[in-house]
PAZAPA-4460 file (N, C-alpha, C; in steps of 0.05 Angstrom, whole numbers, plus 32768, in hexadecimal, padded with zeros to 4 digits):
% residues 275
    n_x    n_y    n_z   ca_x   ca_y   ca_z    c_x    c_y    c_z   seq   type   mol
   8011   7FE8   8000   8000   8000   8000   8012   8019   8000     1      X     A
   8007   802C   7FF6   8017   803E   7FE7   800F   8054   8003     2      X     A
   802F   805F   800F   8025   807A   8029   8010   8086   8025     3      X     A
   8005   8094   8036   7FF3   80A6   8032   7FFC   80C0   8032     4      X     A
   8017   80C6   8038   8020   80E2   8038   8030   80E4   801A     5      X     A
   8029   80DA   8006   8039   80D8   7FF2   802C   80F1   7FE1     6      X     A
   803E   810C   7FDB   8034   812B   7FCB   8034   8117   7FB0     7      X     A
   8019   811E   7FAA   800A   811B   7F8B   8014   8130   7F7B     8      X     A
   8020   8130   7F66   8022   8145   7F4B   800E   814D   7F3A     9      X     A
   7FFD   8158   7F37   7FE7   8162   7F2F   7FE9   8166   7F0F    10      X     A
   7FFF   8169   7F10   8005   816F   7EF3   800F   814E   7EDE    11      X     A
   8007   8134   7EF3   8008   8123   7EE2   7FF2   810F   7EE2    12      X     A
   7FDD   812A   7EE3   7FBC   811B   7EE8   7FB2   8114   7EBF    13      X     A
   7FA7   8100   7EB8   7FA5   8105   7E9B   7F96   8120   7E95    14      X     A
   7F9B   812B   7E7C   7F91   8140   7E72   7F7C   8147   7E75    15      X     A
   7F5E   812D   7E6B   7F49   8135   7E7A   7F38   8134   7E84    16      X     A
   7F3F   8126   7E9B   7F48   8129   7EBC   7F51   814C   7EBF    17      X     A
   7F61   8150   7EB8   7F68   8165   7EC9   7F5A   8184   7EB7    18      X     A
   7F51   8180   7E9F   7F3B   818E   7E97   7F23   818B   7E9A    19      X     A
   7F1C   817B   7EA3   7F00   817C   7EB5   7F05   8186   7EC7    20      X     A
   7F18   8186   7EDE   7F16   819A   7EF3   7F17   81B5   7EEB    21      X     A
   7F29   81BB   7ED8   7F2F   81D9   7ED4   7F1A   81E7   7EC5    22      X     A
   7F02   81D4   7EBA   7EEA   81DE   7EAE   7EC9   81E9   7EBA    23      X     A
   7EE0   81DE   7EDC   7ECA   81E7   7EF0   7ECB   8200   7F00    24      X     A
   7EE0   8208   7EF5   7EEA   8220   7F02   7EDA   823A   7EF4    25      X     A
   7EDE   8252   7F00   7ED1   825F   7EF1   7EE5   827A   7EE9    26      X     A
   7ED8   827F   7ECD   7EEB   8290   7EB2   7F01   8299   7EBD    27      X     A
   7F06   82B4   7ED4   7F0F   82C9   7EDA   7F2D   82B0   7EDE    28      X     A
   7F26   8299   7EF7   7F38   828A   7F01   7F4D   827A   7EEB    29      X     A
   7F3D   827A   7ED5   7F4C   8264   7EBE   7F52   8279   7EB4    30      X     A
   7F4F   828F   7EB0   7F62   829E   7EA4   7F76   82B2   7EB2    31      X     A
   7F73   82B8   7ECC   7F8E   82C7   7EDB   7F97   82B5   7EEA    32      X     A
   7F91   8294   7EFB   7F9B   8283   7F10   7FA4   826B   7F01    33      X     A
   7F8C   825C   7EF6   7F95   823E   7EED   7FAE   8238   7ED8    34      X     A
   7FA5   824F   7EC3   7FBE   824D   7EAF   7FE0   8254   7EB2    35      X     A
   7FE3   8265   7ECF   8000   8268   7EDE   8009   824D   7EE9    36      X     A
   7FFC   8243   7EF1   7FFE   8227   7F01   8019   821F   7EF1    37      X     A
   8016   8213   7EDB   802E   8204   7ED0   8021   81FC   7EB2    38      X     A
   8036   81F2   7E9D   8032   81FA   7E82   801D   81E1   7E7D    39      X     A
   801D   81D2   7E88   8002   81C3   7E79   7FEC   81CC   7E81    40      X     A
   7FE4   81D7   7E9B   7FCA   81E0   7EA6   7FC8   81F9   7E8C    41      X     A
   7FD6   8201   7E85   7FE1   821F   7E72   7FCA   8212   7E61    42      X     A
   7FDB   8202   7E53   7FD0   81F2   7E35   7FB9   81ED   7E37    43      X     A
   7FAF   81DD   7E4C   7F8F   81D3   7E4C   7F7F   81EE   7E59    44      X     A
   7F87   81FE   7E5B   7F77   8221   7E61   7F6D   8222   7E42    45      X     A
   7F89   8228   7E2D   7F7F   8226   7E12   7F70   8214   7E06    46      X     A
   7F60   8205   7E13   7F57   81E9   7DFD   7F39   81FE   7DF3    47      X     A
   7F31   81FC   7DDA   7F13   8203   7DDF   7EFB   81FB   7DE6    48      X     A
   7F04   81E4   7DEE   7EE7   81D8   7DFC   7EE6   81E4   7E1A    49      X     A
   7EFC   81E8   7E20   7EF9   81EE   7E39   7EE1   8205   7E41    50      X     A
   7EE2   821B   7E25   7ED3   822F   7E27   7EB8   822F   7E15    51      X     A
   7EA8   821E   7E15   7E97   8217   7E10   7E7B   8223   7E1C    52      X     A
   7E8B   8227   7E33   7E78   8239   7E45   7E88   8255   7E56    53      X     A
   7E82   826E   7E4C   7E91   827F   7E53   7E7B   8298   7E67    54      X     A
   7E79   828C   7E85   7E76   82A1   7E9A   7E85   82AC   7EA5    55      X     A
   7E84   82D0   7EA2   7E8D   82DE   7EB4   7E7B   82E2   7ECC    56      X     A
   7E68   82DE   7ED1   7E56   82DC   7EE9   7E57   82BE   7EFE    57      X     A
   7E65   82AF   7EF3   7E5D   8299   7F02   7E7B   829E   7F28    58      X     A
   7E6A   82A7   7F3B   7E72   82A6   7F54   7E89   82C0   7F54    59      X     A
   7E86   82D3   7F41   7E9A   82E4   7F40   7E95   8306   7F3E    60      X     A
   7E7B   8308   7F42   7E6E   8321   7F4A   7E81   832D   7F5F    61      X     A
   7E92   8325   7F69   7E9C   833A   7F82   7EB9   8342   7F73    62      X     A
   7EBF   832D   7F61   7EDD   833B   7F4E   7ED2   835A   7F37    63      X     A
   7EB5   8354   7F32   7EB2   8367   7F18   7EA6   837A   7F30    64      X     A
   7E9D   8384   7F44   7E8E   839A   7F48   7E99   83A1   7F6A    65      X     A
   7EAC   838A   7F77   7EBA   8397   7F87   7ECD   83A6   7F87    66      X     A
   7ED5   83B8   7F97   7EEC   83CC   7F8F   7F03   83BA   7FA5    67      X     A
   7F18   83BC   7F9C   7F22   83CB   7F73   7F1B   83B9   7F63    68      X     A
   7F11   83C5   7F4D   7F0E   83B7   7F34   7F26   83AE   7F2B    69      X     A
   7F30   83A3   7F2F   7F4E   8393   7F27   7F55   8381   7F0C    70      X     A
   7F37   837B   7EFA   7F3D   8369   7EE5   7F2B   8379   7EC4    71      X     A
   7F38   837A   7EB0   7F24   8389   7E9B   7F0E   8368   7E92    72      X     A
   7EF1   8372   7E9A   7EE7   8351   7E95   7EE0   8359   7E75    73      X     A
   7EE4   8367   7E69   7EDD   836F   7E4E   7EF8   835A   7E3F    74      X     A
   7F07   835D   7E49   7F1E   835D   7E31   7F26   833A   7E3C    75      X     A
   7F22   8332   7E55   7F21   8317   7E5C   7F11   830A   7E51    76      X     A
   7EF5   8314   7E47   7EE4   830D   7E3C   7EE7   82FE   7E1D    77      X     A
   7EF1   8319   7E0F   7EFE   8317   7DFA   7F1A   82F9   7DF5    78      X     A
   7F24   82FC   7E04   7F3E   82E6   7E04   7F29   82D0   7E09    79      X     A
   7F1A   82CB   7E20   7F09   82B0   7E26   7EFD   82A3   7E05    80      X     A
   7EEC   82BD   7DFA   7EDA   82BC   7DE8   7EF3   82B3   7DC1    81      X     A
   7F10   82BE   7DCC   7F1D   82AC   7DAE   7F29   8296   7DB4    82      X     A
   7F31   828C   7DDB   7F31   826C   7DDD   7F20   825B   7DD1    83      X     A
   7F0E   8261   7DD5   7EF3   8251   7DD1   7F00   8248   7DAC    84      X     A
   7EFF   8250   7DA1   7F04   8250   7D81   7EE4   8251   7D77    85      X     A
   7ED0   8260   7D80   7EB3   8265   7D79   7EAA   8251   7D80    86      X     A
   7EAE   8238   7D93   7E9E   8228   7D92   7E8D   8224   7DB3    87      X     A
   7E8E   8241   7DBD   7E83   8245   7DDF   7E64   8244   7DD7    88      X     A
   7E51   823D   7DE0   7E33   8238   7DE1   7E26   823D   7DFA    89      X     A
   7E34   824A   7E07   7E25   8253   7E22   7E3B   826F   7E2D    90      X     A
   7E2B   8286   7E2D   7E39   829A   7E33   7E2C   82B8   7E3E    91      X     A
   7E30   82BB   7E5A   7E29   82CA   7E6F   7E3D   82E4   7E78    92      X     A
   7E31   82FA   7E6B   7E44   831B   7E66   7E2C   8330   7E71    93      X     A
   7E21   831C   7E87   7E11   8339   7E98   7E22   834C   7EA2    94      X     A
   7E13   8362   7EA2   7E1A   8381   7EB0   7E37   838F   7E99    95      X     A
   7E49   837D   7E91   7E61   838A   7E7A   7E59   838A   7E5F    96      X     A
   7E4B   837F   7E55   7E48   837C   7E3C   7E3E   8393   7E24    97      X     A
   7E50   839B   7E18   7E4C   83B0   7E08   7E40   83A9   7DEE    98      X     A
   7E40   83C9   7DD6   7E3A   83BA   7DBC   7E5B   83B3   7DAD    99      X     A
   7E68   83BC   7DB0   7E81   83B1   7DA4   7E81   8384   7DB3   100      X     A
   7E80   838B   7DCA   7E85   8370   7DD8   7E74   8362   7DC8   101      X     A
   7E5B   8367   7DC8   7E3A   8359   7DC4   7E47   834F   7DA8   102      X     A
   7E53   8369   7D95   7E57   8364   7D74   7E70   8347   7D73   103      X     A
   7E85   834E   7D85   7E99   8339   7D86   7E8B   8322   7D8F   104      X     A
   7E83   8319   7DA4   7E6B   8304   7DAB   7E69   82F1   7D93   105      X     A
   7E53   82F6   7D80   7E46   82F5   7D6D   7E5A   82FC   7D53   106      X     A
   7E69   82FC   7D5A   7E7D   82FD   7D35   7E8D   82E8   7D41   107      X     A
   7E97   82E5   7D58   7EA4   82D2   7D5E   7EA1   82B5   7D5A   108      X     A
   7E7F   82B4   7D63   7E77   8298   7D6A   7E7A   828B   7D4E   109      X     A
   7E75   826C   7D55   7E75   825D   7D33   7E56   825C   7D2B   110      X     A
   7E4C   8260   7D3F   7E27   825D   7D31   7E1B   8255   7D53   111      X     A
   7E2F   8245   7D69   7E28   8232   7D7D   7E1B   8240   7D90   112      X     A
   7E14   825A   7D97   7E05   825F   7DAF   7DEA   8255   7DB1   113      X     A
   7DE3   8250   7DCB   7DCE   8245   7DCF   7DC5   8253   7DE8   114      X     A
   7DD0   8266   7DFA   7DCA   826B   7E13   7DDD   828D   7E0A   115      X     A
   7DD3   829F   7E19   7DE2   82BA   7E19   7DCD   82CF   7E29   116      X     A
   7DD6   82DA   7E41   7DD4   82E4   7E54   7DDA   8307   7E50   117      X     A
   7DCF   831E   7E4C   7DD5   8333   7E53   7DCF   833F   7E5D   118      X     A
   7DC6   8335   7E79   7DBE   8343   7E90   7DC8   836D   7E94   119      X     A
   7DB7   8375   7E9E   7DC8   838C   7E98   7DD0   839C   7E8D   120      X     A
   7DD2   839D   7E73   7DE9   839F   7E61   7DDC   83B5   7E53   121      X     A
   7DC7   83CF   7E5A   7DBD   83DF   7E56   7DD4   83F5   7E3A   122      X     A
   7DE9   83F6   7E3B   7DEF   8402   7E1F   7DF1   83F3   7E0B   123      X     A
   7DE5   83DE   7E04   7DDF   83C7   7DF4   7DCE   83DD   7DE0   124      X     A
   7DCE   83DE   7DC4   7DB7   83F0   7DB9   7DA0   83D5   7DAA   125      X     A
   7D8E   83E7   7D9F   7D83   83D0   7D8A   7D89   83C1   7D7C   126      X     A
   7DA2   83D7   7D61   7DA7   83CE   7D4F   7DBB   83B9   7D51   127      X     A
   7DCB   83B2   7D6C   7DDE   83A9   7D6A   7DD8   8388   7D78   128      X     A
   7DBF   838F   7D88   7DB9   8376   7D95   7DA3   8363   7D7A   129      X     A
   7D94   8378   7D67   7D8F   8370   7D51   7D9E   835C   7D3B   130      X     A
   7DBB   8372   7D3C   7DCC   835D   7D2C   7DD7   8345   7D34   131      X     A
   7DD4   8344   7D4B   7DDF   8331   7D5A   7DCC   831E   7D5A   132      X     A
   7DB5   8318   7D60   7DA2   8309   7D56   7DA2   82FC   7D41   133      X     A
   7DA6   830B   7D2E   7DAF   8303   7D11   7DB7   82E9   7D07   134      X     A
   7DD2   82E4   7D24   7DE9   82D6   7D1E   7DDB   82B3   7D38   135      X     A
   7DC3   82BC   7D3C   7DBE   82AB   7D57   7DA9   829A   7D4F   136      X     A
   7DAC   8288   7D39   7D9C   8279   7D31   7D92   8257   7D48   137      X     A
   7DAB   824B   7D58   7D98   824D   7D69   7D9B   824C   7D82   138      X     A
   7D9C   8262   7D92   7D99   8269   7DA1   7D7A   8264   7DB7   139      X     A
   7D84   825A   7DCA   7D64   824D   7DDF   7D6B   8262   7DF2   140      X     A
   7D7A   826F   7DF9   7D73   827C   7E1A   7D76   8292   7E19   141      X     A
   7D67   82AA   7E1B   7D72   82C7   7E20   7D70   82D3   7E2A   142      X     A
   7D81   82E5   7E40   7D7A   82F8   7E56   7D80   8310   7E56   143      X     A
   7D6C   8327   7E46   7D74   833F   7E45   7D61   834E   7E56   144      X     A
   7D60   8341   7E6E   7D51   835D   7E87   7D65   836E   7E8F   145      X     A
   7D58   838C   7E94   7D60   839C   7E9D   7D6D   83B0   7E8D   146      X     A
   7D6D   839F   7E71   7D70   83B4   7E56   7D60   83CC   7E4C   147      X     A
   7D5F   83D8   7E3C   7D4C   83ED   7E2B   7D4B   83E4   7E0E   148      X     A
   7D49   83D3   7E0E   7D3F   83BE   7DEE   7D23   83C9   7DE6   149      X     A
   7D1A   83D7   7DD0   7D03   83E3   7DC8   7CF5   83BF   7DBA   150      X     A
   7CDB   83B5   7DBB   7CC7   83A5   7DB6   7CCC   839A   7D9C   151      X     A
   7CD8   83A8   7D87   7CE0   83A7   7D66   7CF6   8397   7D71   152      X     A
   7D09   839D   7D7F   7D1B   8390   7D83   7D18   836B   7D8E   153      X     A
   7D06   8369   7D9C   7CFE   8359   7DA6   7CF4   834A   7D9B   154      X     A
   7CE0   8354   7D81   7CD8   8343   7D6C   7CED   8333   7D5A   155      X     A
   7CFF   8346   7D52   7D12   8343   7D44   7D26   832C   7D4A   156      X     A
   7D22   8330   7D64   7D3A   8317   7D70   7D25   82FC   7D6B   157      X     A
   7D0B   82FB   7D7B   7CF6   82E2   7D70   7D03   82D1   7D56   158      X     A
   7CFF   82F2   7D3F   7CF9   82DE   7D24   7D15   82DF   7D23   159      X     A
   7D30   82DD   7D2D   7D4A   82D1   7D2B   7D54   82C3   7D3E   160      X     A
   7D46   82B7   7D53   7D41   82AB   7D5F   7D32   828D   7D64   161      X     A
   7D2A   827D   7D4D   7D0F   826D   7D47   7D1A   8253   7D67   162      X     A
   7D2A   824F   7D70   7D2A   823A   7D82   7D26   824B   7D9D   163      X     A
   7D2B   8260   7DA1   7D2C   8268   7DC1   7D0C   825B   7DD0   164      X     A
   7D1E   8252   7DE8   7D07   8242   7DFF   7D07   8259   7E10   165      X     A
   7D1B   826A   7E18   7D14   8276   7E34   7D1F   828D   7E2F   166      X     A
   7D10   82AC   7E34   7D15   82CB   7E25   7D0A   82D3   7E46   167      X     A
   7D1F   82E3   7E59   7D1D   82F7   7E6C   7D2A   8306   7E65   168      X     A
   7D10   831A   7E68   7D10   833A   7E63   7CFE   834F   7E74   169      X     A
   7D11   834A   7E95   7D01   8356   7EA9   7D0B   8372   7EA8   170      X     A
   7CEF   8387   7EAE   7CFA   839C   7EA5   7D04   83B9   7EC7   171      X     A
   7D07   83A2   7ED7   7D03   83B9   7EED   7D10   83DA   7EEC   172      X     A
   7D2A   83D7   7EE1   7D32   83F4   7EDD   7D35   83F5   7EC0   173      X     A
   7D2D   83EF   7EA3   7D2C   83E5   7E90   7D21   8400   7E83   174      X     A
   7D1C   83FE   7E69   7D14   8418   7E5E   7CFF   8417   7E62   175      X     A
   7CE2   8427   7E5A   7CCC   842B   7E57   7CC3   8438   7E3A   176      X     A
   7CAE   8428   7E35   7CA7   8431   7E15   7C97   8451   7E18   177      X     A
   7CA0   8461   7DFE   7C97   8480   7DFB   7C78   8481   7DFE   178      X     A
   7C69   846C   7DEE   7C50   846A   7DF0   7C45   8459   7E02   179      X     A
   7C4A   8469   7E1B   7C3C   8455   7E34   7C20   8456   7E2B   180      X     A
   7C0D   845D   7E1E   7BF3   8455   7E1E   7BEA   8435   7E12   181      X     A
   7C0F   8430   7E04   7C02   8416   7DF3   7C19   8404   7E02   182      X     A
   7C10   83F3   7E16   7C21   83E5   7E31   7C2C   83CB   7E22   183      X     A
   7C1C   83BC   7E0C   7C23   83A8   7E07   7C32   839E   7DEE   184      X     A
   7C49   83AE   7DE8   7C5B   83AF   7DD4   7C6B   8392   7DD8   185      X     A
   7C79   8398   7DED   7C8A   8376   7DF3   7C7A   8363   7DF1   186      X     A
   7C64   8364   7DF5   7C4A   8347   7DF8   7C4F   8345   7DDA   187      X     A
   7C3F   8354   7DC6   7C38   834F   7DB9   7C5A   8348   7DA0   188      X     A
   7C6A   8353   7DAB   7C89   834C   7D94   7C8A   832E   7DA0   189      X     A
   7C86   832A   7DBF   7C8F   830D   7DCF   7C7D   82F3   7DBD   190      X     A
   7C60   82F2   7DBC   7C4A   82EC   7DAC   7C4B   82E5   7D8F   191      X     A
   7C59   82FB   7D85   7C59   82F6   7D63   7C71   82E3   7D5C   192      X     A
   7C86   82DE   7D6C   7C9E   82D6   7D66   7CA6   82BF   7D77   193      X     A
   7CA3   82C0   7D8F   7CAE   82A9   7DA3   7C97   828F   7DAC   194      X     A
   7C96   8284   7D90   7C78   8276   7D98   7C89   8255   7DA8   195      X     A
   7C9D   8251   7DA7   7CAF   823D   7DAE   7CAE   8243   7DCE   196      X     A
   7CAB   8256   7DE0   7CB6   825E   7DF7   7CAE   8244   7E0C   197      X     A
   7CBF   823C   7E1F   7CBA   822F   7E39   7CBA   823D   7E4E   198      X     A
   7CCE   825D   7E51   7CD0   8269   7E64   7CD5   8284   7E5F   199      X     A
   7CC2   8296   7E6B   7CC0   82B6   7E65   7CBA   82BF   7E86   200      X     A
   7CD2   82D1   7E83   7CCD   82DD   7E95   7CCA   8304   7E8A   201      X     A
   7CBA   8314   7E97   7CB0   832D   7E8D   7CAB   8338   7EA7   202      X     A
   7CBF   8339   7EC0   7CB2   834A   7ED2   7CB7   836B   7ED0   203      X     A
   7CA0   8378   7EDA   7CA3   838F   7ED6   7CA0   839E   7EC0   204      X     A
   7C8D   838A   7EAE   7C87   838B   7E99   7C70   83A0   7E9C   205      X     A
   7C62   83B4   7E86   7C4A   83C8   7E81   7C39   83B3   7E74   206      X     A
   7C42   8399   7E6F   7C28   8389   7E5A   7C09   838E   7E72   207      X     A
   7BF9   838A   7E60   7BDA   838E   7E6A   7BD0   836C   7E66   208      X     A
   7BAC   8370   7E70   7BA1   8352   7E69   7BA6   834A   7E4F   209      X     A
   7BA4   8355   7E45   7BA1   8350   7E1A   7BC6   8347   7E15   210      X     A
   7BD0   8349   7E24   7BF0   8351   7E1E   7BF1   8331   7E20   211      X     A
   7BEB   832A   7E3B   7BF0   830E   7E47   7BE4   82FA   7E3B   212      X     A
   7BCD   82FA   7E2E   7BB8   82F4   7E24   7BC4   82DF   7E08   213      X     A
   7BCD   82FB   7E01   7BDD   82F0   7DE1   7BF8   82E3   7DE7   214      X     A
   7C03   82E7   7DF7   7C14   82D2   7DFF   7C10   82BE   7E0C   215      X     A
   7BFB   82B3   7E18   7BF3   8296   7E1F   7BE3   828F   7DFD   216      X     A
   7BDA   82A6   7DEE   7BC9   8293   7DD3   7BE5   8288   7DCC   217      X     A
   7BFB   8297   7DC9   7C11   8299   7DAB   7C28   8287   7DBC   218      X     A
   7C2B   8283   7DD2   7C40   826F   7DE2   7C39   8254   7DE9   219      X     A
   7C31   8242   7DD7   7C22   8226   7DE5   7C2C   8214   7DF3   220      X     A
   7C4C   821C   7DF1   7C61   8204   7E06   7C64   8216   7E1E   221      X     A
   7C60   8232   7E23   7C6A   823E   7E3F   7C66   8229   7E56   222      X     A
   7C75   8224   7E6A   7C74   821C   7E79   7C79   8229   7E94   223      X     A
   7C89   8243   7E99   7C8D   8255   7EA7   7C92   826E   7EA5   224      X     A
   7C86   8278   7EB0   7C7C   8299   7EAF   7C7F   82A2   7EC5   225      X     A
   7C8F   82BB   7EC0   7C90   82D4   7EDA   7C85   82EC   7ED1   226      X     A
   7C6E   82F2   7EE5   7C60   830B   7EE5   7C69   831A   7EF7   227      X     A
   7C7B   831F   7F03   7C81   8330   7F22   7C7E   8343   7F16   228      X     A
   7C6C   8359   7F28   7C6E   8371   7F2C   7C6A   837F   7F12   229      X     A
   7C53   836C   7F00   7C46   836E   7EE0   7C2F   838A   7EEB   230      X     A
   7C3A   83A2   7EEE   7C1B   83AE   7F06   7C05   83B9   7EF2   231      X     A
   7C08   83AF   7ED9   7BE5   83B0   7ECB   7BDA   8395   7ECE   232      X     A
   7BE7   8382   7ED6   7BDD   8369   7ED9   7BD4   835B   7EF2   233      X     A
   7BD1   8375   7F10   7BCE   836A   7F29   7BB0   836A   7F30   234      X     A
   7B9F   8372   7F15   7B80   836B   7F1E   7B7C   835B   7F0D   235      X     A
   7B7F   8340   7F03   7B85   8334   7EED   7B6A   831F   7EFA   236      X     A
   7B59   8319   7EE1   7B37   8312   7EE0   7B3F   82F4   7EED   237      X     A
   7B2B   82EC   7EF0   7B2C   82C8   7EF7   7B32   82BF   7EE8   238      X     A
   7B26   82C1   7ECE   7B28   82AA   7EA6   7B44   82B8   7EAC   239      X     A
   7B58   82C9   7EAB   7B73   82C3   7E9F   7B89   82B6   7EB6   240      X     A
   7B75   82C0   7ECF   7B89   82B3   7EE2   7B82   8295   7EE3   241      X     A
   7B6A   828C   7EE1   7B67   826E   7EDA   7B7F   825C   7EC3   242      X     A
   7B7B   8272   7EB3   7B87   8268   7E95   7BA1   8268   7E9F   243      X     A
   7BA9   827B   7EAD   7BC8   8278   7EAD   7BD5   8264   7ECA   244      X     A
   7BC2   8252   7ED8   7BCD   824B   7EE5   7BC4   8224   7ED8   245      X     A
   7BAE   8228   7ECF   7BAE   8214   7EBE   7BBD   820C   7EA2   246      X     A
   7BD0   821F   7EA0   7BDE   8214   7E81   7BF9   821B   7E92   247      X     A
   7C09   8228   7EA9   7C21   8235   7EB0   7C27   821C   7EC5   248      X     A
   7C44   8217   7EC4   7C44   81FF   7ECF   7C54   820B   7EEC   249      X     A
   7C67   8226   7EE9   7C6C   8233   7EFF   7C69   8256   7EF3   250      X     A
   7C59   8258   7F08   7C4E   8274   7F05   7C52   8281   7F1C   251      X     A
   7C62   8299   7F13   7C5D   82BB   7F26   7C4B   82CF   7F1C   252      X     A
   7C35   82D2   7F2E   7C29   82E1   7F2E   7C31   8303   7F30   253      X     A
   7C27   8318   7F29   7C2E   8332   7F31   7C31   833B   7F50   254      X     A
   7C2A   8326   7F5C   7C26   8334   7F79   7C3A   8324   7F8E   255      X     A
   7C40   830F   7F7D   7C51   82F8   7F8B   7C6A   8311   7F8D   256      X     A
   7C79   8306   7FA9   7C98   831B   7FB8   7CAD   8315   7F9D   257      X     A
   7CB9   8324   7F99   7CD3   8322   7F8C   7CE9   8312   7F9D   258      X     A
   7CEB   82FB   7F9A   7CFE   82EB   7FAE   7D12   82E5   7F9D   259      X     A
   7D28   82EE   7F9C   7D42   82E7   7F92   7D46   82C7   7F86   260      X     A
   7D42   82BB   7FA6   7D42   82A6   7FA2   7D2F   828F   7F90   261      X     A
   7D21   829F   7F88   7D0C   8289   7F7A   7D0D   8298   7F5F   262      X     A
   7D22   8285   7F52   7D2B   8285   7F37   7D1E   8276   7F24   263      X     A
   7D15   828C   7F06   7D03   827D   7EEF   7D1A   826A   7EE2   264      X     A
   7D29   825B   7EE8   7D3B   8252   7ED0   7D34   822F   7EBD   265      X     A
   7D30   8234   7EAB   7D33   8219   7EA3   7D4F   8205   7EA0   266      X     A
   7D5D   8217   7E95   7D7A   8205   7E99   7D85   81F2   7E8B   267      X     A
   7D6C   81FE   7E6B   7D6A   81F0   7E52   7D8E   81E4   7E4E   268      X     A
   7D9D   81FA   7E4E   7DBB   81F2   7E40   7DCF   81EA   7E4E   269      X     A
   7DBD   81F5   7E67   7DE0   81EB   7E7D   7DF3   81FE   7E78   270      X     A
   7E11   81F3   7E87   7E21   81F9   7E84   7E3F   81DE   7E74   271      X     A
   7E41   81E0   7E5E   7E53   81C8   7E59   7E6A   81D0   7E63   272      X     A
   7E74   81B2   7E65   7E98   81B3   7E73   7E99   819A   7E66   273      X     A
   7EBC   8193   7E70   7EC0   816F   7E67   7EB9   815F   7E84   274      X     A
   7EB3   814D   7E7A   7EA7   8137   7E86   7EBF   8122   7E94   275      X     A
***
C-alpha cells in the first residue's frame, strides 16, 4: 500500500481529467489564475471547448463592481470569446456589454449560440441588438431586462429568432414607450413572433388584459409566466385569471412579492464543460 503522505503532481493528472476540473472554474480564474499555474494547465486554458460556455457573472459580481475595479471584463471578454474559436453556445455579459462587444459577440460566433444574457446592458441600441439577431438563428434563451429595446425591436429579434423557448424582458428601470396610451406594444411584438415560447418573463411590464390575452392565444407551449408588478394587470377578471392558471404551469401573478429567490429559469441549455 502506497503512504498516505505521498505529494500528488497535479500536473500529471490526464488532460481530461484535468480539463474537466479547470472547466468548472469560472472565466475571470481561467484566465488571470489557472493558466499561471504551469505550461500545460496554460495549454488546456487554450483548448476551445473549454469555452463553450463563457460567464462573466458566474460567482464573480464582487470582482466587476467591487472597488477597485482591478480587471478590464470587456477586453477579457474579448480574449475568452477568440479562445473559444466561435464555437461558445452559452454566453452571459450582463451589466458590460456594449454595441461594439454585442457586434464582436455575434461576428465572432460560428452560428452556435443558443443561450445569451444581457442583463443590463442599457447602451445596447436597437439597431445593433437587431443586427445581432440577424446572426442568431438558433438561439433558445434571451435575457434583455432592464434594457430600453423599443417593441419593433423585439419583433424583429422573434422573426430572427424562430427557436427561442425562454425571452426575459423585465422592465423595472427599463425604458417606457412615448405613447403610453397604447400599453401593449411588447405583447403584441411578443404574440406575433415568439409562438415557440416555454418561458416569458415581462415584469413591470405596461401590457393590459388584451395584451396578455394575445399572448396566451399566440403562445401555446408557455409553460411559465411572470407577471410581477404587471400594474394594469392587478384587477385581472376571473375568465383570464382562470385561463391563466389553467394553461400556466408556474405562474406569478402581479401581486405576488418580488423574491429574488424564486427564479423563472428553465435551464433549457445549461452550462457545457467536459465531462
Amino acid at each position: 500500500m502506497a503512504p498516505s503522505n505521498v505529494n500528488r503532481d497535479w500536473t500529471e493528472l490526464p488532460a481530461v481529467i484535468t480539463a474537466s476540473i479547470l472547466s468548472r472554474l469560472g472565466d475571470i480564474e481561467s484566465l488571470t489564475v489557472a493558466e499561471m499555474v504551469c505550461k500545460t494547465w496554460r495549454e488546456i486554458c487554450k483548448d476551445p471547448m473549454l469555452w463553450r460556455t463563457i460567464d462573466f457573472m458566474n460567482n464573480h459580481t464582487s470582482f466587476m463592481f467591487g472597488p477597485p475595479l482591478c480587471y478590464d471584463i470587456v477586453k477579457m471578454c474579448r480574449r475568452a470569446i477568440h479562445r473559444s474559436s466561435g464555437s461558445f453556445v452559452y454566453i452571459n455579459v450582463d451589466y458590460f456589454c456594449d454595441n461594439e462587444l454585442l457586434k464582436y459577440i455575434t461576428n465572432s460566433s460560428a452560428g452556435f449560440i443558443r443561450h445569451l444574457s444581457l442583463f443590463n446592458c442599457g447602451i445596447i441600441n436597437d439597431a445593433v441588438l437587431c443586427q445581432a439577431a440577424s446572426r442568431l438563428r438558433v438561439l433558445e434563451e434571451l435575457d434583455i431586462s432592464m434594457c430600453k429595446f423599443s417593441s419593433m425591436a423585439i419583433q424583429i429579434v422573434g422573426l430572427c429568432c424562430p427557436r427561442l423557448k425562454s425571452f426575459k424582458f423585465n422592465n423595472r428601470n427599463g425604458r417606457r414607450s412615448s405613447r403610453q396610451y397604447y400599453r401593449n406594444e411588447d405583447a403584441v411584438a411578443i404574440s406575433a413572433t415568439m409562438h415557440g415560447l416555454l418561458l416569458l418573463e415581462i415584469r413591470s411590464n405596461e401590457l393590459t388584459y388584451n395584451g396578455l390575452a394575445k399572448i396566451l392565444d399566440c403562445c401555446p407551449q408557455l409553460e411559465i409566466l411572470d407577471l410581477r408588478e404587471c400594474k394594469n394587470l392587478k384587477l385581472m377578471s376571473r375568465d383570464l385569471e382562470t385561463r391563466c392558471v389553467e394553461r400556466i404551469k408556474k405562474l406569478w401573478f402581479p401581486i405576488d412579492p418580488s423574491d429574488p429567490s424564486s427564479i423563472s429559469d428553465l435551464n433549457l441549455v445549461g452550462k457545457p464543460c467536459h465531462n
